[in-house]
N, C-alpha and C positions, 0 to 999 in steps of 0.2 A: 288689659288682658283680653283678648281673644274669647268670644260667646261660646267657643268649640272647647277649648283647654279648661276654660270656666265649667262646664260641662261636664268635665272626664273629670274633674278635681272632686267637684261635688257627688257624684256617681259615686266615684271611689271610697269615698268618704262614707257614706249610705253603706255601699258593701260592707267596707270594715265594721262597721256599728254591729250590721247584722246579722254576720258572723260572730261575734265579740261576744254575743249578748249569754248572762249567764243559765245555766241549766236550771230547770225546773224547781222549786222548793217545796218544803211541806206545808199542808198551808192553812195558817195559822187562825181560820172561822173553825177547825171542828175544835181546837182547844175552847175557843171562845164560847161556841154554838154546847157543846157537851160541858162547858166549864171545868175545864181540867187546864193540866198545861203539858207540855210537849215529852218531856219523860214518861208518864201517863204508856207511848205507846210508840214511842222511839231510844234507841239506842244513844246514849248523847255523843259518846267517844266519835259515831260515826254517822252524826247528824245531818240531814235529813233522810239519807240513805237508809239507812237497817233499821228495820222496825224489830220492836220487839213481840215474844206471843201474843201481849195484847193487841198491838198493831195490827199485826197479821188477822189477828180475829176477828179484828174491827173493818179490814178490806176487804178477806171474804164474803164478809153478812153486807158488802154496802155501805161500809162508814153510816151503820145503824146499830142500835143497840149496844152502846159501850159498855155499859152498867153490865151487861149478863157476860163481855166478852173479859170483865174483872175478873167475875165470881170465876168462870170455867174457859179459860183461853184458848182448849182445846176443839172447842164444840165449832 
């Protein structure tokens, strides 16, 4: 095989990958880090996508203070 064909095969190749690659997730240290688990502050039906009010509470303040965005989701 040809150094040039070898070339464009392996390129190609690299591209598809890196295109391929999947979307972003949720990610799973603040379960760990807050000791909860992922219902806690997501939707499961439409997982990792839709957070729920706690979620949302929890991304406003900075993925800080989960415990107060329990008590008052709204704040």
């Amino acid at each position: 095989m040809r150094p040039i064909r070898f070339a464009a095969i392996v390129l190609c190749s690299l591209g598809m990958f890196a295109f391929s690659s999947a979307p972003a997730v949720a990610k799973p240290e603040f379960a760990g880090r807050e000791k909860t688990t992922c219902p806690t502050c997501h939707v499961m039906t439409d997982f990792p996508k839709k957070k729920n009010d706690v979620g949302e509470c929890y991304k406003r303040n900075g993925y800080k203070d989960l415990a107060s965005c329990q008590k008052d989701p709204k704040k």
